[in-house]
C-alpha positions in Angstrom: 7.3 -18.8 -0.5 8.0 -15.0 -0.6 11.0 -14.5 -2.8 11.1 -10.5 -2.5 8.7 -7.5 -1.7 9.2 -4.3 -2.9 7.5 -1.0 -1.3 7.5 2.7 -1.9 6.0 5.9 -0.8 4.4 4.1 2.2 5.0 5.4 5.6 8.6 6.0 6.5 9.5 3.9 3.3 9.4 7.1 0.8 12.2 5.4 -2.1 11.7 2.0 -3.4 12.7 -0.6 -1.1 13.2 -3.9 -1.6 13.1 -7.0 0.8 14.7 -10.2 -0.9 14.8 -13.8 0.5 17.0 -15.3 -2.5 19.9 -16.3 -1.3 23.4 -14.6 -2.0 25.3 -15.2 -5.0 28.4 -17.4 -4.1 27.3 -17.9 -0.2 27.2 -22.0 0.4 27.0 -21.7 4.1 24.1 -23.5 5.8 23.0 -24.2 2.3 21.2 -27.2 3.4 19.6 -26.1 6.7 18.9 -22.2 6.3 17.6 -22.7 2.6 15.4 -24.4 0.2 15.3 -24.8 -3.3 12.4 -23.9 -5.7 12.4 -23.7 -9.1 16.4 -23.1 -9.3 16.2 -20.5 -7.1 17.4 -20.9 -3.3 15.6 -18.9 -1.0 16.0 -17.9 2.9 13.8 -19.8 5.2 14.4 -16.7 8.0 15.1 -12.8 7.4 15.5 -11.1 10.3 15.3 -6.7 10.1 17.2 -5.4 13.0 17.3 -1.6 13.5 16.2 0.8 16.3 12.6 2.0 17.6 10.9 4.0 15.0 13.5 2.8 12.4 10.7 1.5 10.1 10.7 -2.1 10.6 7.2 -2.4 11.4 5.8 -0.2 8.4 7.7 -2.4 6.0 6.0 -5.8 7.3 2.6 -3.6 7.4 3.4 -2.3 4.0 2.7 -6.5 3.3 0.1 -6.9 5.4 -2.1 -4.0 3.8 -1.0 -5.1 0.3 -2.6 -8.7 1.5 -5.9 -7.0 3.0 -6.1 -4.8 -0.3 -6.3 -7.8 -2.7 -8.4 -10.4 -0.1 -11.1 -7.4 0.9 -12.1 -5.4 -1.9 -13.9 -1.6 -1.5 -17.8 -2.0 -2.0 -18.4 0.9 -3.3 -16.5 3.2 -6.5 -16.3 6.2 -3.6 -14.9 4.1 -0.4 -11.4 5.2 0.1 -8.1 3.2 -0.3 -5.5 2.8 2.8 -3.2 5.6 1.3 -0.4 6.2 3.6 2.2 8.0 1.7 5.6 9.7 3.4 4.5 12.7 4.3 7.4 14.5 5.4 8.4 16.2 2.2 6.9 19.0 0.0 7.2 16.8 -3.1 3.6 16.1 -4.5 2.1 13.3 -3.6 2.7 9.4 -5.7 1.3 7.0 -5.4 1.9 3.8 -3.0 3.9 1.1 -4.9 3.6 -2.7 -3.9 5.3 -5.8 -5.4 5.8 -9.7 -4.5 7.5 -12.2 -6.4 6.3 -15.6 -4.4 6.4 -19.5 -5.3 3.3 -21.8 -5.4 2.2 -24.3 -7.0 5.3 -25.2 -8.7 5.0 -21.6 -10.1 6.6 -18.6 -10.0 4.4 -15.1 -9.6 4.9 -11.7 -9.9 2.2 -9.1 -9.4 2.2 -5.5 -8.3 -0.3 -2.0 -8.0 0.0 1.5 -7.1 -2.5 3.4 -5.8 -3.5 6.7 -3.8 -6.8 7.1 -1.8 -9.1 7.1 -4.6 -7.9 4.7 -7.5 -5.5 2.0 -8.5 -3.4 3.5 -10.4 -1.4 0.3 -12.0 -1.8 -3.9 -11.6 0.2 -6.3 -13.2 0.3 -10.1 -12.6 3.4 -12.1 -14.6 4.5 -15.6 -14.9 8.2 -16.4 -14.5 9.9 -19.1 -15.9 13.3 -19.2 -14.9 14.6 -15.6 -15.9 11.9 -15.2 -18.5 8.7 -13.0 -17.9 5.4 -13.5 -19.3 2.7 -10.7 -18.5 -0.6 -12.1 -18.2 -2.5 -9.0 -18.1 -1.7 -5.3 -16.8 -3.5 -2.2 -16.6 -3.0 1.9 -15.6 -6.0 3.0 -14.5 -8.8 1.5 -16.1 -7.1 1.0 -19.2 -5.6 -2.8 -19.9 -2.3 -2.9 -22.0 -2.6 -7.0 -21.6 -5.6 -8.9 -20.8 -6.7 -12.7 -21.9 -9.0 -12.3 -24.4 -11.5 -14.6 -21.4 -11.4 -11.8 -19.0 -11.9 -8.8 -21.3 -15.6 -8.2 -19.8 -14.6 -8.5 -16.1 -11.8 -6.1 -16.9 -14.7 -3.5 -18.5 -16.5 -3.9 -15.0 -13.5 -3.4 -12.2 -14.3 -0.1 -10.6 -11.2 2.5 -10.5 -10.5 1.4 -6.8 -11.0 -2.1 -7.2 -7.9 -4.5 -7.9 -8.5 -6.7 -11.2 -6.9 -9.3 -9.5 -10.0 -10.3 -7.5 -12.5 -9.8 -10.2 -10.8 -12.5 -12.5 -10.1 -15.0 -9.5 -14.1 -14.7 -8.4 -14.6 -15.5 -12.6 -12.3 -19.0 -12.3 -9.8 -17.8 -13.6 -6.9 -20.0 -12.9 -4.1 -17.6 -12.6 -5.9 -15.6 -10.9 -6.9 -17.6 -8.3 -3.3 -19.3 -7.6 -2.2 -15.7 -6.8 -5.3 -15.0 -4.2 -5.0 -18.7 -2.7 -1.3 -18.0 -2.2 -2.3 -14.4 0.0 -4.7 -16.0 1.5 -3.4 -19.0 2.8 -0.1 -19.1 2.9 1.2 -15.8 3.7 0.1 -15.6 7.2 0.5 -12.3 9.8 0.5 -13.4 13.7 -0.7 -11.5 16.5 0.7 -12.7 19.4 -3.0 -12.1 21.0 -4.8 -13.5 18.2 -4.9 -17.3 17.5 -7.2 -18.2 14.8 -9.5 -20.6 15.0 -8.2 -23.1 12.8 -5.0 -23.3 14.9 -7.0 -23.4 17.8 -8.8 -26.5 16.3 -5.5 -28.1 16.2 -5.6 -28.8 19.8 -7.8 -31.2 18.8 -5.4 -33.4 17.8 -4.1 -35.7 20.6 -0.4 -35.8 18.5 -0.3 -32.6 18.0 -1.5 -31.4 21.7 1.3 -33.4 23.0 4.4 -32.2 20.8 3.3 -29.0 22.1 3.4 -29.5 25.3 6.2 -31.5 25.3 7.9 -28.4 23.2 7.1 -26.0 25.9 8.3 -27.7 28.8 11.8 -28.4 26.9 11.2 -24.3 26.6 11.0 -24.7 30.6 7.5 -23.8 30.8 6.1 -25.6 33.3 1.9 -26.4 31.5 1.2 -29.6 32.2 -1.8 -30.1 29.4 -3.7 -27.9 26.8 -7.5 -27.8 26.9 -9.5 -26.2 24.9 -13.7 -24.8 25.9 -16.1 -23.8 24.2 -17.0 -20.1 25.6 -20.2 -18.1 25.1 -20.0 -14.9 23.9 -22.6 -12.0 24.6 -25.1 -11.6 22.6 -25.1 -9.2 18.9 -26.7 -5.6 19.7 -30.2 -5.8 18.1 -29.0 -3.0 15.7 -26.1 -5.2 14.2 -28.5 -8.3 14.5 -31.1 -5.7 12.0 -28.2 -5.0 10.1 -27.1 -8.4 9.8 -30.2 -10.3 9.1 -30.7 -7.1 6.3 -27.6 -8.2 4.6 -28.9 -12.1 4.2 -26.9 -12.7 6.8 -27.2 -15.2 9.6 -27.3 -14.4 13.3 -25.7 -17.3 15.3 -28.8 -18.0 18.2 -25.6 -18.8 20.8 -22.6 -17.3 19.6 -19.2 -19.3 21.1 -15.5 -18.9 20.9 -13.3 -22.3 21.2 -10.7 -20.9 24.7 -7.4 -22.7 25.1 -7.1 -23.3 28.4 -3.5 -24.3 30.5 -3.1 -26.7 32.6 -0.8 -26.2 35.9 -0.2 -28.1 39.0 -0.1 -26.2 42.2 1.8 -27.1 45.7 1.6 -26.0 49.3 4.2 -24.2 50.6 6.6 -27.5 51.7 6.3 -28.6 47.8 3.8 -30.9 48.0 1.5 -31.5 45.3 -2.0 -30.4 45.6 -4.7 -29.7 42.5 -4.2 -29.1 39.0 -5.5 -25.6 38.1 -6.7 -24.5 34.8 -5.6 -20.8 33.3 -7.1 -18.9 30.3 -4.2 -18.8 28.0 -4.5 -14.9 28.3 -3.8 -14.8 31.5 -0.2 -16.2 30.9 3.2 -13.9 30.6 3.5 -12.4 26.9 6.9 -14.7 27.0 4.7 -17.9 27.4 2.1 -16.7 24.7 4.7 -15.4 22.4 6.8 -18.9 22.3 3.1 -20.8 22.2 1.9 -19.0 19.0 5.3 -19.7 17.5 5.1 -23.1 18.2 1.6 -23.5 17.1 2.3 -21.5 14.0 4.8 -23.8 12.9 3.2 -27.1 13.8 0.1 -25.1 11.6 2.6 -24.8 8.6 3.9 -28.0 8.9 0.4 -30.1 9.0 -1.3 -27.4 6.1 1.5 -28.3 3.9 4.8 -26.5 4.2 5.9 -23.8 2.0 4.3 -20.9 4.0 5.3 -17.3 5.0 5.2 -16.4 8.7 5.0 -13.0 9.5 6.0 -11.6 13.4 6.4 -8.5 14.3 9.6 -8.9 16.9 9.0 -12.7 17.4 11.3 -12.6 20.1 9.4 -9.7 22.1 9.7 -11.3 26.5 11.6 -14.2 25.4 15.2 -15.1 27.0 18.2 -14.4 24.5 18.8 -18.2 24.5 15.2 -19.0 24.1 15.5 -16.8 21.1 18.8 -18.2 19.6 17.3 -21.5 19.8 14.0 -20.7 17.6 16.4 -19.3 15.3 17.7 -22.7 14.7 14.4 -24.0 14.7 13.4 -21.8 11.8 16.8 -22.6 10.1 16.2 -26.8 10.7 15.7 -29.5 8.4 12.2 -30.2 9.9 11.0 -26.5 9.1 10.3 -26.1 5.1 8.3 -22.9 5.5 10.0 -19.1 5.8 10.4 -17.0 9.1 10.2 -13.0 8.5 10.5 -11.4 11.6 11.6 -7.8 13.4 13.9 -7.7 16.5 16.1 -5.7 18.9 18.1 -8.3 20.0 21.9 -8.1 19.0 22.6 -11.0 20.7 21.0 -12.9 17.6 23.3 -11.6 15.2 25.3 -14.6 15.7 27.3 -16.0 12.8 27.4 -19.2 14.0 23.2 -19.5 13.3 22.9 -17.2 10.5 24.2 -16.2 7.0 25.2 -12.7 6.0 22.0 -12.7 3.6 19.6 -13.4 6.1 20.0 -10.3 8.0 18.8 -7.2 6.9 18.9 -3.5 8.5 16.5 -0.2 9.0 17.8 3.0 9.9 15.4 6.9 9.6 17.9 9.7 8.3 17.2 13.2 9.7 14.5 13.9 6.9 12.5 10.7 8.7 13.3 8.6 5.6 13.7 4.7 6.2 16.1 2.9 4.9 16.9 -0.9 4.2 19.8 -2.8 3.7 21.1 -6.1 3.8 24.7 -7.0 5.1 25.4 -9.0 2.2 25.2 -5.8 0.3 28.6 -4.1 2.2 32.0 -5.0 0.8 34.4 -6.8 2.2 35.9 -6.8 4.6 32.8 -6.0 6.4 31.4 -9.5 4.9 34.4 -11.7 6.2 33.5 -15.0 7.1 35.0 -14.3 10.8 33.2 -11.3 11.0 31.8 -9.9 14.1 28.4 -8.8 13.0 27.3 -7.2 16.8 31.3 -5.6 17.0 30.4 -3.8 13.6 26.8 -2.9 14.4 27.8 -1.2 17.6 30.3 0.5 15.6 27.8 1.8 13.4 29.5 0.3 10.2 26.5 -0.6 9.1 24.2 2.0 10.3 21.0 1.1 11.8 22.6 1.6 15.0 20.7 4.0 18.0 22.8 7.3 18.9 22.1 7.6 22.1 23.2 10.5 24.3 22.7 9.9 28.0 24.2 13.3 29.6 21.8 15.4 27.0 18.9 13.3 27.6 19.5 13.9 31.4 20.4 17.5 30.7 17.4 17.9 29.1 15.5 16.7 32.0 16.6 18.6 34.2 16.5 22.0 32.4 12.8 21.1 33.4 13.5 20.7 36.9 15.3 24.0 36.7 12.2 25.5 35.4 10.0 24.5 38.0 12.0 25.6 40.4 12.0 28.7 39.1 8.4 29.2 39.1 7.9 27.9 42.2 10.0 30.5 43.1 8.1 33.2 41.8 4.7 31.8 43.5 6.9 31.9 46.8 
């Protein structure tokens, strides 16, 4: 599981931020549903990051994802360009991009970080933790290595400048290194609420598992009656990426197909009465009914590949009823779930003591110099942290910040200076 990521000088995240999931020194509410404990440490099984539209939310969990697509795809060549995406609204000279997890697996504890601009990595370290004890196993600035096992010295005198170590030594066997890439790989997972893989997919598969999910929606009230899944041609590869392909020593698929998850519904005339059951393309459902599907499919996916996974939405609660929302939240915070929740939302309704501890709930606000910001409640002093507090009462209030200023009469003022401007020319034309 995640423990924290840090991020800096990406996006709208200019100064070192740092996203924890440890819980709060001293905090023993929910202990045994909203938490698990690895290694001595307890750690969050949901953050939430409220804050308003372009508040930066979004660039910190894409600051992750990247960091994940960085280590897992590797440039091909020493000249191919690195997804440099520094704050750019300042006449400072440009740093680097600074990533950093701290993450369980294995009954281990990791920590491994780079920087890097568009044309180098600038630093990589990978360390082991025990307890509060740190033990480097190798690091490097640039392409010179200040700790390196003596077994990996040669793979370390071949990484190209923009080329993470990190895959060189797992694609040697080294142990180490591989945990660390098996743990991005598989069990820090991003969901696109219009992108099921097909592993999950395959799932369906499984006459248990069809049926808790169905039986899961409906107690969501939506009405699908069954899950099906079809195999579904695709068209055909363009004879130029078939060339290209085939020149790589690749394989062309003779009929490419896609595996469809089809829904179920029973229709009625217009007195009630049943007539035929009709089949939908998932895609053609609401966003609200593919939203709460990929949720539950993502957690039945955790659940059955082992636990101990990190789930990544972007606003998971995006077309989804308030109490719809408040109930996943207490579905991420239950006994049954054992992996961790990190999503975005808008939704002040779920700032709701009565699901949540203070440490689960962090905030994004932009100053005026586009800067983002993040900040967990646990962080304010009392008596903002009171056990009775009303966290939505204090938000509003803009206590802690993160809160939209919104001025109604100057945005409509501003409209209509417009209007008064086109009546003015069409005066002139007149």
């Amino acid at each position: 599981m995640l423990i924290d990521f840090t991020i800096k000088n990406f996006r709208s995240l200019k100064n070192e931020e740092i996203l924890s999931a440890e819980a709060g020194n001293r905090l023993r509410k929910f202990n045994d549903e909203n938490t698990i404990a690895i290694h001595n440490t307890r750690i969050l099984k949901n953050l939430l990051l409220f804050g308003p539209n372009g508040s930066g939310k979004s660039n910190l969990l894409a600051g992750l994802e990247i960091m994940k697509n960085m280590i897992l795809n590797p440039p091909s060549k020493v000249v191919t360009k690195l997804p440099y995406q520094p704050f750019i609204f300042s006449n400072e000279s440009l740093e680097p991009t600074f990533f950093k997890t701290v993450f369980t697996y294995k009954d281990k504890k990791y920590s491994y970080s780079f920087s890097y601009n568009s044309n180098e990595i600038i630093t990589e370290k990978l360390s082991v933790l025990n307890g509060n004890k740190k033990k480097p196993y190798f690091e490097r600035h640039r392409n010179k290595f200040t700790i390196i096992p003596k077994s990996l010295k040669s793979i370390g005198a071949q990484t190209k400048k923009n080329s993470l170590f990190l895959y060189n030594a797992q694609n040697a066997n080294d142990p180490v290194s591989s945990n660390v890439m098996e743990w991005f790989n598989n069990n820090l997972v991003f969901f696109d609420e219009f992108s099921i893989s097909e592993d999950m997919k395959k799932l369906l598969y499984i006459p248990e598992i069809k049926d808790s999910l169905v039986k899961f929606l409906k107690f969501a009230d939506i009405n699908i009656e069954d899950l099906k899944l079809q195999q579904v041609n695709v068209p055909p590869f363009p004879e130029k990426i078939r060339e290209f392909i085939e020149s790589s020593g690749g394989k062309v698929p003779d009929s490419p197909t896609v595996l469809q998850i089809m829904t179920l519904h029973k229709t009625y005339d217009e007195n009630g009465n049943y007539i035929s059951d009709k089949l939908w393309n998932i895609d053609d459902e609401s966003t609200g009914t593919k939203k709460i599907f990929l949720i539950a499919l993502s957690l039945i996916y955790a659940k059955k590949y082992g636990d101990d996974k990190t789930l990544i939405f972007d606003e998971f609660d995006s077309n989804l009823h308030v109490e719809l929302s408040k109930a996943l939240i207490k579905i991420f915070n239950s006994n049954y779930n054992k992996s961790q929740i990190i999503s975005t939302t808008h939704e002040l309704n779920l700032l709701d003591k009565k699901n949540l501890r203070i440490d689960q709930i962090y905030l994004l606000e932009k100053d005026f110099r586009g800067i983002s910001n993040l900040k967990s409640i646990f962080d304010f002093k009392d008596p903002k942290k009171r056990a009775d507090l009303n966290f939505v009462k204090w938000y509003i209030k803009g206590i802690y910040g993160a809160y939209p200023q919104i001025d109604v009469k100057e945005m409509l003022r501003s409209l209509n200076s417009i209007s008064k401007m086109g009546e003015q020319q069409n005066g002139k034309k007149s």
